[in-house]
N, CA, C and O of each residue as an XYZ file, in Angstrom:
596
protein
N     -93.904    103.625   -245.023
C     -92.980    102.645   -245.557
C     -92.832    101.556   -244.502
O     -92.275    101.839   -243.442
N     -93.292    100.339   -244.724
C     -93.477     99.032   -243.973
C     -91.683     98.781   -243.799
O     -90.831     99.594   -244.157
N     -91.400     97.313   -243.097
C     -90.471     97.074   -242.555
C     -89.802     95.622   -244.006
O     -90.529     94.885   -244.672
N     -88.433     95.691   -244.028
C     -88.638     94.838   -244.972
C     -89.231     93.596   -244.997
O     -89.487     93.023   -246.056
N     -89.528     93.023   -243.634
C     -90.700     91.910   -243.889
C     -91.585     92.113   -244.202
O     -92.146     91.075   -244.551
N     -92.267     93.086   -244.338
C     -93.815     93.610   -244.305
C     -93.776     93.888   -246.188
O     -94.752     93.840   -246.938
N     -92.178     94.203   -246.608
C     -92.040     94.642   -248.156
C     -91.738     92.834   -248.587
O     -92.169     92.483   -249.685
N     -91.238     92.095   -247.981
C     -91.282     90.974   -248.581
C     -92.454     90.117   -248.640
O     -92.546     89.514   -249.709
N     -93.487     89.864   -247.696
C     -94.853     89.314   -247.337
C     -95.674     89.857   -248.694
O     -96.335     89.208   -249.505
N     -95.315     91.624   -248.625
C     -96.347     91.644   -249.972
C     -96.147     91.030   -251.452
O     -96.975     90.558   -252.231
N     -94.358     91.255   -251.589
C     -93.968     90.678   -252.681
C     -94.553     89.650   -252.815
O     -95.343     89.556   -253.755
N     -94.429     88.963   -252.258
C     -94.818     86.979   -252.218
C     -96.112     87.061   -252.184
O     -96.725     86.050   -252.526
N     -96.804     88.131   -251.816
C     -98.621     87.592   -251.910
C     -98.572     88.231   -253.842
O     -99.049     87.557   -254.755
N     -97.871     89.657   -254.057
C     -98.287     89.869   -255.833
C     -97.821     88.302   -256.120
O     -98.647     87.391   -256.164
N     -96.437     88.105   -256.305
C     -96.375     86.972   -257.187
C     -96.899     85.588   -257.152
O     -96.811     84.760   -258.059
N     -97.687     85.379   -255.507
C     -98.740     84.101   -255.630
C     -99.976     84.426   -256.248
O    -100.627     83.591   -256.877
N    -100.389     85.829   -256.065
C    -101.137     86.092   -256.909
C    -101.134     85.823   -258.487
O    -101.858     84.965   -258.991
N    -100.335     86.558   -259.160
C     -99.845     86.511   -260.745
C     -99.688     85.071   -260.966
O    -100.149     84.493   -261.950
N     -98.847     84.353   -259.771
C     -99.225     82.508   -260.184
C    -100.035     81.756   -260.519
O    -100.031     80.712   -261.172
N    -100.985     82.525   -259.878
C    -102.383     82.075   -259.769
C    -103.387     82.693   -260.898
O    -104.296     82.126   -261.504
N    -103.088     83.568   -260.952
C    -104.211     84.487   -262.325
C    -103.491     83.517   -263.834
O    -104.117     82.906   -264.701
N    -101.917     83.708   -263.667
C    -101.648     82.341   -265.086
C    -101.721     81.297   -265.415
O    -101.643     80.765   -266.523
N    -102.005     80.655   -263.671
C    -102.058     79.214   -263.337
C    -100.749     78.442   -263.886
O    -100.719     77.480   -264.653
N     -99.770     79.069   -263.335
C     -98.128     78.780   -263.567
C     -97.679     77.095   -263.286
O     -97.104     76.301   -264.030
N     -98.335     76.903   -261.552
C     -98.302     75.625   -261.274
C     -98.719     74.567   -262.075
O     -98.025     73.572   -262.284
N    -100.167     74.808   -262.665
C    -100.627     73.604   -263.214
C    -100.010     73.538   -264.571
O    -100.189     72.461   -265.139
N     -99.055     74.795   -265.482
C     -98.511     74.218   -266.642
C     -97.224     73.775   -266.220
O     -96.671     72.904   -266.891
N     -96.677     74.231   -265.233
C     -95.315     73.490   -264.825
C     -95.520     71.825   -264.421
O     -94.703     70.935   -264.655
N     -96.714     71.691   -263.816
C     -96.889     70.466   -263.781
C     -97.247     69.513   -265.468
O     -97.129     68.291   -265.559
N     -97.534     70.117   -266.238
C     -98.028     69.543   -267.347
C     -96.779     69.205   -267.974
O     -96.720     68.068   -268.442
N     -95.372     70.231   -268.131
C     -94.362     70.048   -268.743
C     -93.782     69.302   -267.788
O     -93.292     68.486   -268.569
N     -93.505     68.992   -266.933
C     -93.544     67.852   -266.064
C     -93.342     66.440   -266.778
O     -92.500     65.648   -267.200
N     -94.873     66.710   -266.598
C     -95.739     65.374   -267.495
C     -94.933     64.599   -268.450
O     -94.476     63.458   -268.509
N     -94.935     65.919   -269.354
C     -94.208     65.779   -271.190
C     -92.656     65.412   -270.682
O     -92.132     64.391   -271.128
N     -91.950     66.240   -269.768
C     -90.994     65.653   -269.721
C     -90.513     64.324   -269.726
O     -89.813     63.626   -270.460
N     -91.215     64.195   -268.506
C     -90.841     62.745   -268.077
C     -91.605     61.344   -268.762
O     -91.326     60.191   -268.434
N     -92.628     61.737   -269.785
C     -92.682     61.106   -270.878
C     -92.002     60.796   -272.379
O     -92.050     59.725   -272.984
N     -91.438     61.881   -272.752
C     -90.742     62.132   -274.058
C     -89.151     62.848   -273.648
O     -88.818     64.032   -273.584
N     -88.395     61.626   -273.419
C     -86.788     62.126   -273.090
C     -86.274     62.561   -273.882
O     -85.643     63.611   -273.760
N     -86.400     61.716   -275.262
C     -85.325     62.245   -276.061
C     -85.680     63.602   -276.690
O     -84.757     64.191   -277.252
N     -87.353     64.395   -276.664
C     -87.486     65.468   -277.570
C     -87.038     66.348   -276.297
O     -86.244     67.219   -276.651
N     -87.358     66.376   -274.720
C     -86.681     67.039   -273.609
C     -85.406     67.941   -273.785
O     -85.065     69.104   -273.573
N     -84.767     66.496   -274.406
C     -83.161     66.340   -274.759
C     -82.604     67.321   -275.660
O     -81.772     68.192   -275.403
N     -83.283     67.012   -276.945
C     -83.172     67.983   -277.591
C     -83.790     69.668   -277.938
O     -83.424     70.425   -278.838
N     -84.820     69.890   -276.885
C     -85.170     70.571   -276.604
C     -84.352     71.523   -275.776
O     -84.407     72.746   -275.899
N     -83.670     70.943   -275.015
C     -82.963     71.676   -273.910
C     -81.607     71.790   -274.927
O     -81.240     72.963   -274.873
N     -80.747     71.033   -275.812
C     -79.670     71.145   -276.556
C     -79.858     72.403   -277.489
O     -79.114     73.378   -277.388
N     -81.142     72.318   -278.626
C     -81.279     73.419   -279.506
C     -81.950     74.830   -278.379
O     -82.719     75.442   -279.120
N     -81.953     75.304   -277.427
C     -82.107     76.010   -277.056
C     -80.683     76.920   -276.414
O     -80.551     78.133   -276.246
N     -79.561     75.585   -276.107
C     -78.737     76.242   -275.291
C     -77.968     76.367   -276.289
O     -77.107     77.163   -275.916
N     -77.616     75.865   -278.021
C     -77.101     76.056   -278.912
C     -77.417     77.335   -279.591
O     -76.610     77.898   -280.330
N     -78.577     77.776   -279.337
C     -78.824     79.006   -279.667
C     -79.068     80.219   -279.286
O     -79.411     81.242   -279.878
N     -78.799     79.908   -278.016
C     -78.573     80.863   -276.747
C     -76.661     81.127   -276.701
O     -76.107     81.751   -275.796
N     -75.852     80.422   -278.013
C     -74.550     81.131   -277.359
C     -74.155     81.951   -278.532
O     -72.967     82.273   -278.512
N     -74.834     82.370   -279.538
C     -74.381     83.396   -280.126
C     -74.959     84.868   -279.886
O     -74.532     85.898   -280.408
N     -76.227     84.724   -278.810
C     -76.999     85.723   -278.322
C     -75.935     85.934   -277.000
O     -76.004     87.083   -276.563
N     -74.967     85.060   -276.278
C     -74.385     85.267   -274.902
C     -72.906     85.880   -275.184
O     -72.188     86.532   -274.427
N     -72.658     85.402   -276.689
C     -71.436     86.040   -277.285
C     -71.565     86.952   -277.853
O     -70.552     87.636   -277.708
N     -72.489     87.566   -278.666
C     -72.944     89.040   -278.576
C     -72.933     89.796   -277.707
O     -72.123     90.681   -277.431
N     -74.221     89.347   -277.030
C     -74.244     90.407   -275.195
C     -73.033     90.299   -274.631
O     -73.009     91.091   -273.689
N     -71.914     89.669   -274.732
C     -70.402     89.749   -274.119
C     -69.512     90.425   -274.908
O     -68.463     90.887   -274.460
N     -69.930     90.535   -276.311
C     -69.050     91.468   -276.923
C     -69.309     92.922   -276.488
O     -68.525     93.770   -276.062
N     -71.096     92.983   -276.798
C     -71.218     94.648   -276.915
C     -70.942     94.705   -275.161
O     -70.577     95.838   -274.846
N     -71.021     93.878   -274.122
C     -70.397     94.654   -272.617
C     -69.024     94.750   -272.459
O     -68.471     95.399   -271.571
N     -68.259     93.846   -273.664
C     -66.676     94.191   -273.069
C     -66.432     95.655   -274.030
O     -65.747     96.460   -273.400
N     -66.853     96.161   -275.423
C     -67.029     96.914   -276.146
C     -67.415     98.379   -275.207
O     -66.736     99.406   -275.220
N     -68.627     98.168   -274.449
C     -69.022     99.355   -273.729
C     -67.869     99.436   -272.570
O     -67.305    100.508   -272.350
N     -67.597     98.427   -271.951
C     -66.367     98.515   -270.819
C     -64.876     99.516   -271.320
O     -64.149    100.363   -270.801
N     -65.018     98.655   -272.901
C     -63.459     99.236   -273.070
C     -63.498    100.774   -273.414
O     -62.704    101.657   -273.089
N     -64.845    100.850   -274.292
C     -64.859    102.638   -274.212
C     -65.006    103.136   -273.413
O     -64.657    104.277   -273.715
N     -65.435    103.137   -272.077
C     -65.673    104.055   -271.121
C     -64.574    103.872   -270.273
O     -64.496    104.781   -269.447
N     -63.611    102.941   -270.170
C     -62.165    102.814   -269.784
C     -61.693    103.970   -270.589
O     -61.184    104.937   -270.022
N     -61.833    103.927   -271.881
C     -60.938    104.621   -273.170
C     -61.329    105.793   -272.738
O     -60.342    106.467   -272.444
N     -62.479    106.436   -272.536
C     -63.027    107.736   -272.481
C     -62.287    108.237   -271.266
O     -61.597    109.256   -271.290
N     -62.482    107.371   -270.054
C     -62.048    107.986   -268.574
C     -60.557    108.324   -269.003
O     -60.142    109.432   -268.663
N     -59.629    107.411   -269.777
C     -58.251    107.396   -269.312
C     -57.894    108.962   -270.303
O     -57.274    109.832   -269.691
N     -58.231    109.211   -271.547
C     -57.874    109.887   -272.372
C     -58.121    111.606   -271.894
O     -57.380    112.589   -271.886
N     -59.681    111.348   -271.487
C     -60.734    112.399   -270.929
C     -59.589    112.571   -269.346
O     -59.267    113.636   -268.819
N     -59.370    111.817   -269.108
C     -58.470    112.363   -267.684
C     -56.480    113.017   -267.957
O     -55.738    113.835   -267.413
N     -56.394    112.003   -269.142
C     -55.223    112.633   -269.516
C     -55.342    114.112   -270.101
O     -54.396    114.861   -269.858
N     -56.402    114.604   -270.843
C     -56.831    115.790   -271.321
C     -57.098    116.626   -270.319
O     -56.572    117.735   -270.419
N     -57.971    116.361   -269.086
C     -58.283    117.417   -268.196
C     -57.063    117.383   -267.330
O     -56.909    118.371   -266.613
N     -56.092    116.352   -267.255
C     -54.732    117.106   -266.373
C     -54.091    118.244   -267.522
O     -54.335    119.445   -267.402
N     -53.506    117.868   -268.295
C     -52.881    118.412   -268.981
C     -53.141    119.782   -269.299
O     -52.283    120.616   -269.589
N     -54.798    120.026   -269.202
C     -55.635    121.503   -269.178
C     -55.304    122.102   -268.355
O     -54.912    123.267   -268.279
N     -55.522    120.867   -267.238
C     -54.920    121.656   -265.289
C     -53.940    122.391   -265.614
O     -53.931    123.622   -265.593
N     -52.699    121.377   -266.064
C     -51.391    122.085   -266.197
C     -51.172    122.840   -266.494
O     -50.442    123.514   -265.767
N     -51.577    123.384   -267.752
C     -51.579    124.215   -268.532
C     -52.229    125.940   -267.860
O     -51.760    127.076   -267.794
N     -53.175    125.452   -267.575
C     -54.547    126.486   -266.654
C     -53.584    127.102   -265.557
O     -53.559    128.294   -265.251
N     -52.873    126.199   -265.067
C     -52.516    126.531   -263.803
C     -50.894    127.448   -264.146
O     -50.537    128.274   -263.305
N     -50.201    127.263   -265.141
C     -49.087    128.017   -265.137
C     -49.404    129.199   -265.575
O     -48.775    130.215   -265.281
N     -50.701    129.155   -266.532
C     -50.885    130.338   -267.115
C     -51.415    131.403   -266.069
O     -51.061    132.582   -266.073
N     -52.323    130.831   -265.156
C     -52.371    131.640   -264.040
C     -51.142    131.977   -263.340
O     -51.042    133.013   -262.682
N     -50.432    131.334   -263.434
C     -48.902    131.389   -262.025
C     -48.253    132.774   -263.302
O     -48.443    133.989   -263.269
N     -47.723    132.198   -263.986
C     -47.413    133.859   -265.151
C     -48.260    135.065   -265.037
O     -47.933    136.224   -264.779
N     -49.416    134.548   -265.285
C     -50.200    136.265   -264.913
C     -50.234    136.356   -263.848
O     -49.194    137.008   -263.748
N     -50.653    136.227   -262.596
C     -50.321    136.534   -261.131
C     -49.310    137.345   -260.893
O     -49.411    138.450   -260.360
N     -47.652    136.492   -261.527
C     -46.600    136.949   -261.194
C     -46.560    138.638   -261.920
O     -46.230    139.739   -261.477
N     -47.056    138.166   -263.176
C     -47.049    139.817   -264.095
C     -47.406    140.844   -263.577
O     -46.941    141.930   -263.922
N     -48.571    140.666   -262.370
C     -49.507    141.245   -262.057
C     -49.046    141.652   -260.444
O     -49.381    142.665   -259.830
N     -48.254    140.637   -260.011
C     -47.748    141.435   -258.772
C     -46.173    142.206   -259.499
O     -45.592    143.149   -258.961
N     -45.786    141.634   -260.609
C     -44.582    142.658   -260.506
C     -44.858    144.422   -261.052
O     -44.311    145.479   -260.737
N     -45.884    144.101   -261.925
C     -46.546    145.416   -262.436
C     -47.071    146.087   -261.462
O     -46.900    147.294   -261.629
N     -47.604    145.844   -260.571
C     -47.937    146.403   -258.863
C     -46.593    146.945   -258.229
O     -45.951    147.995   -258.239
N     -46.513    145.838   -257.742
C     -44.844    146.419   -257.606
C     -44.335    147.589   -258.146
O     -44.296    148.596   -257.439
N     -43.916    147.615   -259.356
C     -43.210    148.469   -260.035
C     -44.041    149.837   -259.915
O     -43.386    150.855   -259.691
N     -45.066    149.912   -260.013
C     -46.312    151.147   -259.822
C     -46.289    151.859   -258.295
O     -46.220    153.055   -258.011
N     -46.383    150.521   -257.300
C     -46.102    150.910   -255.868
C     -44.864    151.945   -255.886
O     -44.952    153.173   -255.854
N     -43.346    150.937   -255.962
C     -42.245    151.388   -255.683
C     -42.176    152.581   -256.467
O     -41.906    153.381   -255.571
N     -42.237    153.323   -257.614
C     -42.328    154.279   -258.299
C     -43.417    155.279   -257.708
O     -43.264    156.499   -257.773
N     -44.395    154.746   -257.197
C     -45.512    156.261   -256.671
C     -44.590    156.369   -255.297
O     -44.305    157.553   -255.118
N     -43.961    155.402   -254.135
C     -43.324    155.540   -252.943
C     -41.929    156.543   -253.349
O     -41.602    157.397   -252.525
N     -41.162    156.407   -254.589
C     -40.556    157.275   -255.034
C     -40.440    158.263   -255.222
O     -39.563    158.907   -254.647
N     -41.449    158.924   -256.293
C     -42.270    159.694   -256.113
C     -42.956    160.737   -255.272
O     -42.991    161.954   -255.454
N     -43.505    159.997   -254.295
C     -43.635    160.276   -252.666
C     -42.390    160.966   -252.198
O     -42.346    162.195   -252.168
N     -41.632    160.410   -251.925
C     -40.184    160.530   -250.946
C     -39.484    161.748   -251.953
O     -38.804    162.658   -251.479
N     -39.771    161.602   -253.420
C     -39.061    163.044   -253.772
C     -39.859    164.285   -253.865
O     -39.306    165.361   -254.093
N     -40.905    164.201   -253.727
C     -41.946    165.395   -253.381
C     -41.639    165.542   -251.844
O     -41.712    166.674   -251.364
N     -41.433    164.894   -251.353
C     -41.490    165.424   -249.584
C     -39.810    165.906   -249.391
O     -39.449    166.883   -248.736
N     -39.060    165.119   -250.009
C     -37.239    165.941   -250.425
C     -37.096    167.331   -250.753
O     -36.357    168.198   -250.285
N     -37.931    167.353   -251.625
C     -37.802    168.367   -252.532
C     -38.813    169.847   -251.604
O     -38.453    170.997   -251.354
N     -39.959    169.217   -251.352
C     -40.532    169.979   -249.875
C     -39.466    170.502   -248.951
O     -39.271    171.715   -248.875
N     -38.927    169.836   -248.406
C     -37.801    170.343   -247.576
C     -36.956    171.015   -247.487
O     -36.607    171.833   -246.636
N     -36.346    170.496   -248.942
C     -35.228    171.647   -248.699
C     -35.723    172.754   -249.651
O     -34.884    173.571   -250.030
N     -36.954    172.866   -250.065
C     -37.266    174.166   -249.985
C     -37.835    174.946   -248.821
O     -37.872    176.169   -248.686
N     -38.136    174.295   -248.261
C     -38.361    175.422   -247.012
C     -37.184    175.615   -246.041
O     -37.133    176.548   -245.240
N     -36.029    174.451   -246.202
C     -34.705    174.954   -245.471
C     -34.727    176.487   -246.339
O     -34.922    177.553   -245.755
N     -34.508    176.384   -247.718
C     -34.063    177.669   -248.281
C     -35.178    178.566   -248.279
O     -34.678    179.677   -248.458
N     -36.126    178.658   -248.198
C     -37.320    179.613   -248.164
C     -37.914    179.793   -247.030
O     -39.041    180.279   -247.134
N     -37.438    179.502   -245.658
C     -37.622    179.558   -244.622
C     -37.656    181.097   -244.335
O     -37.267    181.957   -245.126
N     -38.311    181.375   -242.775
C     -38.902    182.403   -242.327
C     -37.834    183.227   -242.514
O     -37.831    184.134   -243.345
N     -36.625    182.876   -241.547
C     -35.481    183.509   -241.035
C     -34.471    183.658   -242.370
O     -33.974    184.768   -242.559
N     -34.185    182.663   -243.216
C     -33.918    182.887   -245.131
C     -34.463    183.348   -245.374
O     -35.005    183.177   -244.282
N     -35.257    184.133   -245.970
C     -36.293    184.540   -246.931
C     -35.155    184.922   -247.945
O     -34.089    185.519   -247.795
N     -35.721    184.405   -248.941
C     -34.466    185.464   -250.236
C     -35.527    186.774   -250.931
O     -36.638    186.557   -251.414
N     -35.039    187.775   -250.858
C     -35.900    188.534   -251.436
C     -34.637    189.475   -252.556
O     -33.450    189.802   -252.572
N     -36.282    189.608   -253.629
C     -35.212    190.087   -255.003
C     -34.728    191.389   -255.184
O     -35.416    192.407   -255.103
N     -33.666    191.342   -255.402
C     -33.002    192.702   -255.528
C     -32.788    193.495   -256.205
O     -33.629    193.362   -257.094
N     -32.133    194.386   -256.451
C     -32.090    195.160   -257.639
C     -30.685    195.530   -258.020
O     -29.792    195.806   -257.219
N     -30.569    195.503   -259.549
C     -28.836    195.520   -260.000
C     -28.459    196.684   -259.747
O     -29.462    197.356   -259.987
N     -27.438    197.559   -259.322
C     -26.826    198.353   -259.136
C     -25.953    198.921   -260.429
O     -25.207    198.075   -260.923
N     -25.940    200.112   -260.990
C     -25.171    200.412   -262.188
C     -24.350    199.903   -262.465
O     -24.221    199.553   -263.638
N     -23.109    199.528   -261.217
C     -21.861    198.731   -261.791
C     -21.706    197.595   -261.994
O     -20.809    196.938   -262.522
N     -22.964    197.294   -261.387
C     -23.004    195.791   -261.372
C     -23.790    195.263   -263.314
O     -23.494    194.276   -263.987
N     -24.604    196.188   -263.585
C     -24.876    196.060   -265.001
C     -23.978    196.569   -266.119
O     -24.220    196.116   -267.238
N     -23.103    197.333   -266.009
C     -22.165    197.539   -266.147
C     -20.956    196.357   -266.973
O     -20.546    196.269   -268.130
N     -20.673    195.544   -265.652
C     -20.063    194.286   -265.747
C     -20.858    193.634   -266.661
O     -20.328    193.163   -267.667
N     -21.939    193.538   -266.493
C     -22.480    192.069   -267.315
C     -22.374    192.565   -268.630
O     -22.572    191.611   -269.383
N     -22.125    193.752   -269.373
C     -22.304    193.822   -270.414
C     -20.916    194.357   -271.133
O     -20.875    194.520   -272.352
């Protein structure tokens, strides 16, 4: 890749070239000629051209303010839609999150519960079932069945 002088030198040799293969100069010189011989058809030459060049410049200005205003229209609507999604996206996540740590929560604190009354309940059974306690079962004595009945 040359330097941009080296990209401009070539430009200018294609298009002296292509000048030259159409021989551009010598018809520019010819209309020249005609010009500066025949003013008034010049005249009107240059009038019916630019008269009919402004419903082609008022077209091409409609359909670019036309494409401008829709893609204004698209960005503003298309951006009001994707916040509003945001918004939306984003609480619905913030609700389930929250659901989701309180349902944790509630599962945690209930198995830690859980926990703490299995290890309670551990205890003071072995206060009462301890070595030196032992309860061992006895047997009713006549008077004692006696009574109960």
């Amino acid at each position: 890749m040359g330097t941009v002088y080296e990209d401009e030198d070539q430009m200018s040799a294609i298009l002296h070239a292509v000048g030259e293969y159409f021989e551009v100069k010598k018809k520019m010189d010819a209309i020249k000629a005609f010009t500066l011989s025949h003013p008034i058809v010049t005249l009107f030459s240059i009038v019916l051209v630019a008269m009919c060049s402004i419903p082609i410049v008022c077209f091409f200005t409609f359909i670019f303010g036309s494409i401008c205003l829709a893609v204004t229209g698209f960005v503003l609507i298309e951006g009001t839609v994707l916040t509003i999604a945001t918004v939306f996206f984003g609480i619905s996540l913030l609700i389930v999150g929250f659901c989701a740590v309180g349902i944790s929560g509630i599962i945690v604190a209930g198995f830690y519960v859980f926990d703490c009354s299995c290890s309670l309940i551990q205890k003071v059974s072995d206060r009462n079932m301890g070595e030196d306690n032992k309860l061992e079962p006895r047997t009713l004595k006549a008077e004692e069945l006696r009574k109960i009945k």
